[in-house]
DOMARDO-117496 format. One record per residue (C-alpha): x, y, z; residue number from 0. Coordinates in Angstrom, 1 decimal. Each point is the difference from the previous one (the first is absolute). Layout:
BEGIN
+--------+--------+--------+-----+
|     c1 |     c2 |     c3 | num |
+--------+--------+--------+-----+
|      X |      Y |      Z | NUM |
...
+--------+--------+--------+-----+
//
This chain:
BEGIN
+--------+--------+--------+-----+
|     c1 |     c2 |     c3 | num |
+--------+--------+--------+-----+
|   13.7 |   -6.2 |    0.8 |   0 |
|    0.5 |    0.1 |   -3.5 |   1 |
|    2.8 |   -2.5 |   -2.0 |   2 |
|    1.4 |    1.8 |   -2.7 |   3 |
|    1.8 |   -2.7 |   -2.9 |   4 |
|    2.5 |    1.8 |   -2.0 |   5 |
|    0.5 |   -1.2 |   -3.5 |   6 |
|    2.4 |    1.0 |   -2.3 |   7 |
|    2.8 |   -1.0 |   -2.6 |   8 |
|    2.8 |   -1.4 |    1.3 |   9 |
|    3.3 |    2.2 |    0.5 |  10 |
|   -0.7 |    2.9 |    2.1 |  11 |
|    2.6 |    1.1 |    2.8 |  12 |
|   -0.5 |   -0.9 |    3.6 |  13 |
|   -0.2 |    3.9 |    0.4 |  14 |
|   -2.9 |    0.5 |   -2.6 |  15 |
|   -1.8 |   -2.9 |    1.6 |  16 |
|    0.3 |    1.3 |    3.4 |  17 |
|   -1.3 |    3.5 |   -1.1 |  18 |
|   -2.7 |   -1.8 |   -2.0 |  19 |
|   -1.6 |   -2.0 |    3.2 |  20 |
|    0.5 |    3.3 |    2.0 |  21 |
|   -2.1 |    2.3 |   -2.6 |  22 |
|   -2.8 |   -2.7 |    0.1 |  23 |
|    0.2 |   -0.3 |    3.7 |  24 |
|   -0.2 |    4.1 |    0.6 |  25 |
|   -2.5 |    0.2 |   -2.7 |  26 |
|   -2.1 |   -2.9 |    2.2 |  27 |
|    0.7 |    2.6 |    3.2 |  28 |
|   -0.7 |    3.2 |   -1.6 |  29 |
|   -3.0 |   -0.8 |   -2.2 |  30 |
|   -1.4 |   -3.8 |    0.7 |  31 |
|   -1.0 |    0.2 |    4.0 |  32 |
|    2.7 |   -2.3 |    1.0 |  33 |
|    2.6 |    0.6 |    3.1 |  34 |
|    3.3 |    0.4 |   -0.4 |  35 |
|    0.9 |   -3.7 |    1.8 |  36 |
|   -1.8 |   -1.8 |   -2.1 |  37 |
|    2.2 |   -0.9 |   -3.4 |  38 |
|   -0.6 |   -3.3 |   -1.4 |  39 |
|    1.3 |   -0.3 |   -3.9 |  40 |
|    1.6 |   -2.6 |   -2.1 |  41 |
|    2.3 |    1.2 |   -3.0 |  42 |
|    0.6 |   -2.1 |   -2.8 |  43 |
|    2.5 |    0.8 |   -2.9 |  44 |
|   -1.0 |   -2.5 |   -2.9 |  45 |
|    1.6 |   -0.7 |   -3.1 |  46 |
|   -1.1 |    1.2 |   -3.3 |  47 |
|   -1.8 |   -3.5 |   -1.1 |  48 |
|   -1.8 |    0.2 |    3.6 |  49 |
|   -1.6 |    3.8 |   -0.4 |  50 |
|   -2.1 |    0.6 |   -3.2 |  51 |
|   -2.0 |    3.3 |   -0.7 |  52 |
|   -1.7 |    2.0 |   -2.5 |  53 |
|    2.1 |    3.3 |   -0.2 |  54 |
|   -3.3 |    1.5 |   -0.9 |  55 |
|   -2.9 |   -1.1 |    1.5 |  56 |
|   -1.8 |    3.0 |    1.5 |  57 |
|    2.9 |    2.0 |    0.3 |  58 |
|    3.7 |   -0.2 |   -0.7 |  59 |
|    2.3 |   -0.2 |   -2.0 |  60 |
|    1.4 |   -2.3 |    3.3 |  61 |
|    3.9 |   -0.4 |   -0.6 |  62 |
|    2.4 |   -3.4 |    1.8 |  63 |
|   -0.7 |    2.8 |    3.1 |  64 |
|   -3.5 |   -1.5 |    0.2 |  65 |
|   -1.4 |   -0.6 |    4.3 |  66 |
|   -2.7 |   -1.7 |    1.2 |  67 |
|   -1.3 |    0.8 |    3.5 |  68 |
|   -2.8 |   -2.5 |    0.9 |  69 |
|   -1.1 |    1.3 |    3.4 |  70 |
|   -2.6 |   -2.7 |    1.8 |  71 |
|   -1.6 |    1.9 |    2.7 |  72 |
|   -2.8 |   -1.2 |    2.9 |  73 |
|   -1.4 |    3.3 |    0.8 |  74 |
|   -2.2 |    1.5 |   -2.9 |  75 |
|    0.9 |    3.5 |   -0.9 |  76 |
|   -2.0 |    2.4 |   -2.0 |  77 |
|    0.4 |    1.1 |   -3.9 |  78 |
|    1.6 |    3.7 |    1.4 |  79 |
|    2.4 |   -2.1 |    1.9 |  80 |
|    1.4 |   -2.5 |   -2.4 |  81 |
|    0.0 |    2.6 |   -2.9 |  82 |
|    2.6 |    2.2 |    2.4 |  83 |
|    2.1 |   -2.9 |    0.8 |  84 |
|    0.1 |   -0.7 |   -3.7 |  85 |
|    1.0 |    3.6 |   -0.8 |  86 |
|    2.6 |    0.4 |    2.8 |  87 |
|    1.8 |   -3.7 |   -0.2 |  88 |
|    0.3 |    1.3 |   -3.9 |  89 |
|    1.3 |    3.7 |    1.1 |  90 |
|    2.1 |   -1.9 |    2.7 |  91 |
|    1.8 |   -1.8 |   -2.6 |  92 |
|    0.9 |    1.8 |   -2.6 |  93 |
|    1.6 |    2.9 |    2.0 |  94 |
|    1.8 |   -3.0 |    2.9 |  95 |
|    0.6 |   -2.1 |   -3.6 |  96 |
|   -0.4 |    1.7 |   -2.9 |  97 |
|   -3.2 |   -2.9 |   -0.8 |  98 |
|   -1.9 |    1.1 |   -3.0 |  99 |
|   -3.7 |   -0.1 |    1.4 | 100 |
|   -0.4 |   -1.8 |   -3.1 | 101 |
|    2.2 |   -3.0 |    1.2 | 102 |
|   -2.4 |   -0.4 |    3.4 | 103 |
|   -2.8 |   -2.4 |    0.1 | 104 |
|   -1.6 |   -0.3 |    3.4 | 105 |
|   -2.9 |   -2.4 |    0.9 | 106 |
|   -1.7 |    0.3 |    3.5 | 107 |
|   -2.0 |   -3.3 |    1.5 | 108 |
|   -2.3 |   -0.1 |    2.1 | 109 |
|   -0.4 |   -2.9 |    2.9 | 110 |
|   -2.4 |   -0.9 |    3.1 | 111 |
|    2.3 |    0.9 |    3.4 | 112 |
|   -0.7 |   -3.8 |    0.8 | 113 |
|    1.6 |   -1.0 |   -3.5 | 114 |
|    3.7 |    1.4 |    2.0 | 115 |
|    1.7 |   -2.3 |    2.7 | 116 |
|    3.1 |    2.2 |    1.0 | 117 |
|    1.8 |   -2.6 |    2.3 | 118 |
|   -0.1 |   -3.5 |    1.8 | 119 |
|   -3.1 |   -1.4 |   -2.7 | 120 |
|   -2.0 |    2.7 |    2.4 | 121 |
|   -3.0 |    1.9 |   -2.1 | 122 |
|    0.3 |    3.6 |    0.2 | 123 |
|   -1.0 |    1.6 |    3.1 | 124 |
|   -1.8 |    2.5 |   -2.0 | 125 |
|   -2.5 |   -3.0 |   -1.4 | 126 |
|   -0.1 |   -1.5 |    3.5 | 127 |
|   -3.8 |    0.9 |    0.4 | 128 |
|   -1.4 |   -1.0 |   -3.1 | 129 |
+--------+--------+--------+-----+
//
């Protein structure tokens, strides 16, 4: 049940944003524990004055190509787990994108199940016993 937000510079084709929301949605299947049916992301193409970041802050250089995935996620997953989905979303990519791994932040959160109402102002049925 993650939601994925997509940020990146504004001017990308419909084409590279659809292949960009379906490498972070396989990466979610194939390495994060999430099913297939459940995609929930929000893309955002800002304009130069609206993104700002250090080309080299712990890694880079990061070029006008520069992605953030911000993943908020209810169900803990382990260290082994996270560090894969890192690795493959960044494989994923660059070979689907050509996306310098250099030009990929991603930022996983961490919520309660009860912190997630899904539909009709209903809590989670997940929390429902807590």
């Amino acid at each position: 049940m993650p939601l994925a937000r997509i940020s990146l510079l504004r001017g990308k084709s419909d084409e590279y944003l659809q292949q960009l929301s379906q490498g972070v949605h396989d990466a979610l299947v194939d390495t994060f524990e999430v099913p297939a049916t459940d995609r929930f992301q929000v893309i955002q193409q800002l304009d130069r004055h609206e993104l700002s970041f250090d080309r080299h802050y712990l890694g880079g250089p990061r070029s006008d190509a520069f992605v953030i995935v911000n993943i908020s996620a209810g169900k803990p997953r382990s260290t082994v787990t996270k560090r894969a989905f890192y690795a493959h979303l960044a494989a994923m990519l660059s070979s689907r994108l050509q996306l310098d791994p250099e030009d990929l932040l991603i930022i996983i959160s961490m919520s309660e199940m009860e912190d997630w109402s899904f539909a009709g102002g209903r809590m989670n049925p997940a929390a429902q016993g807590a």
